[in-house]
Rosetta silent file (secondary structure, phi, psi, omega in degrees, C-alpha in Angstrom):
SEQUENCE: XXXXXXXXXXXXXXXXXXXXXXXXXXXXXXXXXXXXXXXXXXXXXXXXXXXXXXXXXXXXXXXXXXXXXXXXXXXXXXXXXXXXXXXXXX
SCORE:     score description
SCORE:     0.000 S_00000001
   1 L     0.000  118.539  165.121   11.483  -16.778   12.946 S_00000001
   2 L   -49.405  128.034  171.092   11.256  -18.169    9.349 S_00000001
   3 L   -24.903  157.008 -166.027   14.075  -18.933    7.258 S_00000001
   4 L     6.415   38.677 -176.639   15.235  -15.807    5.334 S_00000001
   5 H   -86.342    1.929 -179.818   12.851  -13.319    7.264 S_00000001
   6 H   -68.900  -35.912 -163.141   16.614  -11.690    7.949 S_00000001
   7 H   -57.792  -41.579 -176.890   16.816  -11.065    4.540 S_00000001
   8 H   -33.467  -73.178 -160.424   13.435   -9.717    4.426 S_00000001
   9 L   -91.337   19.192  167.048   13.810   -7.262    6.771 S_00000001
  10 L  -126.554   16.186  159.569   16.859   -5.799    5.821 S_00000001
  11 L   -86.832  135.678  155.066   15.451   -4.781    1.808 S_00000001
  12 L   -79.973  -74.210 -166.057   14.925   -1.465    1.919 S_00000001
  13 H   -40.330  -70.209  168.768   12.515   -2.326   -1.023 S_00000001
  14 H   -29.953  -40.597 -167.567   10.600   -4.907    1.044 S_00000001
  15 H   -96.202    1.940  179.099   10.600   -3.079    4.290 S_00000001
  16 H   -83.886  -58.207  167.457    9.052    0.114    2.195 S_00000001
  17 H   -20.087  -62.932  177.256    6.423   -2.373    0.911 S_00000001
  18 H   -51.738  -46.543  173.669    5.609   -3.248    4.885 S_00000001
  19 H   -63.951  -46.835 -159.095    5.407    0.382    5.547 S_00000001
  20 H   -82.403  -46.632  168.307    2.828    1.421    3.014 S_00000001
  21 H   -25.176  -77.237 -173.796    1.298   -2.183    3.304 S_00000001
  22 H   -48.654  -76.826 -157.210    0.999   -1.339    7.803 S_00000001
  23 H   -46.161  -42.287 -147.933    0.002    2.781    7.175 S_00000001
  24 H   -98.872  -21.659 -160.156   -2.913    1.861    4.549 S_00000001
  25 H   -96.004  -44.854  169.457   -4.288   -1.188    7.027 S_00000001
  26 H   -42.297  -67.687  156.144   -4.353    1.625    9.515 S_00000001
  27 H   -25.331  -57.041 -167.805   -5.906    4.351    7.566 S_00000001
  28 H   -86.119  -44.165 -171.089   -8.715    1.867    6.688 S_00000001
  29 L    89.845   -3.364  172.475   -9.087   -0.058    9.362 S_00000001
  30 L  -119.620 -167.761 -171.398   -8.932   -3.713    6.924 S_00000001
  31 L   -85.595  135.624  113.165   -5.952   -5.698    5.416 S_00000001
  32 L   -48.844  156.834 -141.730   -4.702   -4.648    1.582 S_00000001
  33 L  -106.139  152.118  173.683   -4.395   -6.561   -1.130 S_00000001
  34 L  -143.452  104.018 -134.998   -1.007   -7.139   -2.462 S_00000001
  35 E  -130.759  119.729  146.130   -0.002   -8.027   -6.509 S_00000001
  36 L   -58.556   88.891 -171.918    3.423   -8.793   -7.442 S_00000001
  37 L   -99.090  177.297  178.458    3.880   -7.338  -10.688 S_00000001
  38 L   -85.069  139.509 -173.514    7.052   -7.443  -12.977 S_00000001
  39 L    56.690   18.103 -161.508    9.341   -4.877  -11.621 S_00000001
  40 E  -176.918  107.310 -172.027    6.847   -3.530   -9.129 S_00000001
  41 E  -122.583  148.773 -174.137    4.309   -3.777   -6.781 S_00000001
  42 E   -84.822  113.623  177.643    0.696   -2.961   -6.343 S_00000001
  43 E  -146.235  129.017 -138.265   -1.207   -2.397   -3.351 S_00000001
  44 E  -102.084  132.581  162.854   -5.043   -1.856   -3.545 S_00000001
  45 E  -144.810  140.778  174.043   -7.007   -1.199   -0.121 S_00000001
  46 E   -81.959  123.820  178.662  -10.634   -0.553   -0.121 S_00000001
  47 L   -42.114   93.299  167.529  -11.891    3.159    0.550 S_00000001
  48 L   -89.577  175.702  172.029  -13.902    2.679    4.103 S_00000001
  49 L   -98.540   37.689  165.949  -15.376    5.521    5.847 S_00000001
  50 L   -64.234  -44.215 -162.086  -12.667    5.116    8.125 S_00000001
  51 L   -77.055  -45.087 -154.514   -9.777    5.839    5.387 S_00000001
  52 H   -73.719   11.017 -169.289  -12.470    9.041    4.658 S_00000001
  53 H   -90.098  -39.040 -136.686  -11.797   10.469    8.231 S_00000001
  54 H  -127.988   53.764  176.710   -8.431   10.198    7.688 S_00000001
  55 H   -54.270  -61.201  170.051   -7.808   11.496    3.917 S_00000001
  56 H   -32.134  -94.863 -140.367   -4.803   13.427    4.253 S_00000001
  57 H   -54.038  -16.963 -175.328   -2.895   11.325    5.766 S_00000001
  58 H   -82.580  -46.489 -164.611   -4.305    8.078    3.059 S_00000001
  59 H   -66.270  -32.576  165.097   -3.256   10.630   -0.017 S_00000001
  60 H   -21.355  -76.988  168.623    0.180   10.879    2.153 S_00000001
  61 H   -50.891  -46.117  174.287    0.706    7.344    1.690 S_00000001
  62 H   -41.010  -65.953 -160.250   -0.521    7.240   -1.479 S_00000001
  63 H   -76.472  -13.660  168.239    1.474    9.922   -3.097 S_00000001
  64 H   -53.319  -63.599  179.625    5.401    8.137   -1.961 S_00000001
  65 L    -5.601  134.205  162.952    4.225    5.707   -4.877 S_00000001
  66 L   -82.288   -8.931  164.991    5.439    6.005   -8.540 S_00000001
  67 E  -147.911  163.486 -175.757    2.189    5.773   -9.239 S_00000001
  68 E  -171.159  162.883  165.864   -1.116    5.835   -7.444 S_00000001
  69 L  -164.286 -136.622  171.672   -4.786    6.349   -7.605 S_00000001
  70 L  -161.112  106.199 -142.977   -8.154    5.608   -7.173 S_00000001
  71 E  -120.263  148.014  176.928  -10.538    3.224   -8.794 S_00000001
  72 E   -76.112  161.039  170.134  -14.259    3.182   -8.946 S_00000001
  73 L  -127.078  152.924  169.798  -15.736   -0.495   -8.063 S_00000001
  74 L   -92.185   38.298 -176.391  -19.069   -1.725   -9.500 S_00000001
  75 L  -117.265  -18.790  172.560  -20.582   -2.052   -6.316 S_00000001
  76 L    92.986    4.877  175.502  -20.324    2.377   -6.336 S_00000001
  77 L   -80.328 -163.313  173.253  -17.208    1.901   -3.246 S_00000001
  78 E  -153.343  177.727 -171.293  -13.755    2.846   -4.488 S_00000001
  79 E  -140.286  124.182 -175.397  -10.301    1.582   -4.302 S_00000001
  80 E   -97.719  151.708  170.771   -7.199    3.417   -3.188 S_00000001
  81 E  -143.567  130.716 -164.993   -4.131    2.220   -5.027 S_00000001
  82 E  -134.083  125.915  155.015    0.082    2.699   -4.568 S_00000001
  83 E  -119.575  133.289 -178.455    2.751    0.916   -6.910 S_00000001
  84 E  -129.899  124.560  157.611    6.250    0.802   -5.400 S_00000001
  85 E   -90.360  153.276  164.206    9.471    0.050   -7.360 S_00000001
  86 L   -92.068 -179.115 -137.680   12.575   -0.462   -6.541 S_00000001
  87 L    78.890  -23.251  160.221   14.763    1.927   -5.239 S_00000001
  88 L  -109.043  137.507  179.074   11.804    3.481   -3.294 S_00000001
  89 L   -95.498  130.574 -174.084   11.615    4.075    0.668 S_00000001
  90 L  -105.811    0.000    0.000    8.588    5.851    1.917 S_00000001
């Protein structure tokens, strides 16, 4: 186990991060991307039609967020997106 992975896992903030981070890799079937922002962080997974079988439950995830959306790509795919602050547990 890596040095301070106790710590890790015992943030609530961190282990919410893991959750949406796991549920969205599910949804989709790939990994999400994950941006450290000041006070907050963003994490982008690309819309497969995997995620589209399973909408509900991807807006689910989505909507725990303080913010969230959806972004067009120039390629014509999209991008689901969740920012989590702290203080929130999904």
């Amino acid at each position: 186990m890596p040095i301070g992975c106790d710590a890790v896992d015992n943030d609530p903030y961190e282990a919410a991060i893991r959750h949406a981070t796991d549920q969205l890799a599910s949804l989709t079937g790939i990994t999400p991307r994950l941006f450290r922002e000041a006070g907050a962080v963003r994490i982008e997974v690309d819309v497969t039609d995997q995620a589209t079988h399973h909408w509900e439950g991807l807006l689910e995830v989505l909507a725990q967020g303080a913010a969230f959306g959806l972004t067009d790509t120039a390629g014509g795919g999209q991008v689901a997106w969740i920012r989590l602050e702290p203080g929130e547990a999904l």
